[in-house]
C-alpha positions as MATLAB code, in Angstrom:
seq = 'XXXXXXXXXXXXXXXXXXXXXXXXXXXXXXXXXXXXXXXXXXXXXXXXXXXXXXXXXXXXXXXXXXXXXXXXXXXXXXXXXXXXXXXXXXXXXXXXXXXXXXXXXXXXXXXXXXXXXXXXX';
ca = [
      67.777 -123.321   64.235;
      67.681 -125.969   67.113;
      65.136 -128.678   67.578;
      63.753 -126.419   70.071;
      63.445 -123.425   68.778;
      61.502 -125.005   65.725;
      58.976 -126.729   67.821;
      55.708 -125.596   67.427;
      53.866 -125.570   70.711;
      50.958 -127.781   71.934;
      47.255 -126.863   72.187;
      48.183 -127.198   75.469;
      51.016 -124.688   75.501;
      49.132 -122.362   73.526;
      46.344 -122.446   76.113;
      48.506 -122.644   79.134;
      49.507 -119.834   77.659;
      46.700 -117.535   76.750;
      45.824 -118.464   80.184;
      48.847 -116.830   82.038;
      48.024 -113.725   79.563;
      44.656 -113.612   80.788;
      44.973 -114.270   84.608;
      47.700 -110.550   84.215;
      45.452 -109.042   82.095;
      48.886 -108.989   79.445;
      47.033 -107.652   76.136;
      50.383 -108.102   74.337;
      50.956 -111.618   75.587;
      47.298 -112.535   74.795;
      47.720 -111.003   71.235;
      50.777 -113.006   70.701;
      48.873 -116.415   71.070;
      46.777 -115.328   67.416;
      47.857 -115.934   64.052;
      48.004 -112.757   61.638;
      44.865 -114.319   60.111;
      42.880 -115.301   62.997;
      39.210 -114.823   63.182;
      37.245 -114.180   66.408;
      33.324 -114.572   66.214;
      31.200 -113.191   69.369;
      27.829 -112.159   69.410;
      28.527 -108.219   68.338;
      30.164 -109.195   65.402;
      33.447 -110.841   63.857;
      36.949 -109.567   63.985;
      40.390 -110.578   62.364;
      44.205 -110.825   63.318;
      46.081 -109.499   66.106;
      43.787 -106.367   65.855;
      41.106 -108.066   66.211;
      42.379 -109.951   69.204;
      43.283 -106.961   70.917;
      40.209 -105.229   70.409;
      38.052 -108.550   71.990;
      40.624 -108.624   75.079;
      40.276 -104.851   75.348;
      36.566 -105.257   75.887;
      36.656 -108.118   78.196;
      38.886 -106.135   80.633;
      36.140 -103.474   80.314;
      33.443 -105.605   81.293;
      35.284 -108.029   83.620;
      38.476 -105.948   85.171;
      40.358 -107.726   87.009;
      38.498 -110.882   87.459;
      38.819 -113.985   89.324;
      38.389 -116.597   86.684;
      37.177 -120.394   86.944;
      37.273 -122.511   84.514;
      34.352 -125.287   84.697;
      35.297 -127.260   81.386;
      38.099 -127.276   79.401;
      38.404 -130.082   76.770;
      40.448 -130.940   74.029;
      39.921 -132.257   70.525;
      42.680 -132.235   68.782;
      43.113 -128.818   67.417;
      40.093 -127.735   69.012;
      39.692 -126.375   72.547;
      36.171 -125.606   74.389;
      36.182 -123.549   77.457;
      33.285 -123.346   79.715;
      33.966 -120.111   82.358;
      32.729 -118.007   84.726;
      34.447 -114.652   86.250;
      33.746 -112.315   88.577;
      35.180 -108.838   89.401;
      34.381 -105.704   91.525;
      31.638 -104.323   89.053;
      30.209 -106.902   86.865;
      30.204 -110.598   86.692;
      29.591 -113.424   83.716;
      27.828 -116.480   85.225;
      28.425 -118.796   82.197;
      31.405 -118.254   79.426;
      31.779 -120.101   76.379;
      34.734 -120.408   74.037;
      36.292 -122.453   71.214;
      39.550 -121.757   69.752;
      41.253 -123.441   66.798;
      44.777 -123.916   67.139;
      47.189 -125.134   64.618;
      50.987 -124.425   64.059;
      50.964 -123.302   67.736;
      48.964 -120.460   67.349;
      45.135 -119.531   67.498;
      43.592 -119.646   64.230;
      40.030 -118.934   65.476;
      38.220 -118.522   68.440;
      33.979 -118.364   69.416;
      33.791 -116.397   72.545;
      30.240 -116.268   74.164;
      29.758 -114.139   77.906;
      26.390 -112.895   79.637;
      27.336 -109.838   82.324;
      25.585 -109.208   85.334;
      26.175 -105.859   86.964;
      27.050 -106.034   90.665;
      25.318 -103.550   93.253;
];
């Protein structure tokens, strides 16, 4: 194994990252970014692993396909990472996002994700 290959990515990879995932709407490249383990917490309920990732990213695309996406805060605390957003699309839009992920070992370990939608007329 080279140096490189056992690096473990940043919290900055891993969010640089999740981002790219995101902006193409890549559920498998999103998924890849989550431990086995990983816990997601959102206000209908709590989900685990890769499954559980996929399922939350599944319903995001529902609510908000093919979004433009702004991020208004993004700040780093070591292994943590808040995210303040906002996205719009063609049938609904979320005015204020919040997230926090844990990452460690270059992948996420946990993440709080927090949206309001707005239908669009």
């Amino acid at each position: 194994m080279t140096d490189e290959t056992a690096r473990v990515r940043t919290s900055e990879e891993v969010y640089a990252s999740h981002g790219a995932a995101l902006m193409a709407e890549d559920l498998d490249g999103l998924v890849a970014n989550f431990a086995d383990d990983a816990v997601i917490i959102t206000p209908s309920g709590v989900k685990h692993g890769k499954e559980g990732a996929r399922a939350n990213f599944t319903q995001l695309f529902t609510d908000l396909p093919k979004a433009d996406w702004t991020m208004d805060t993004t700040l780093f605390g070591g292994d943590i990472l808040f995210l303040e957003w906002k996205a719009d699309s063609a049938i609904n839009q979320a005015a204020h996002g919040v997230d926090t992920f844990v990452i460690r070992d270059g992948l996420i370990h946990a993440q709080t994700v927090r949206y309001e939608l707005s239908a669009k007329n």
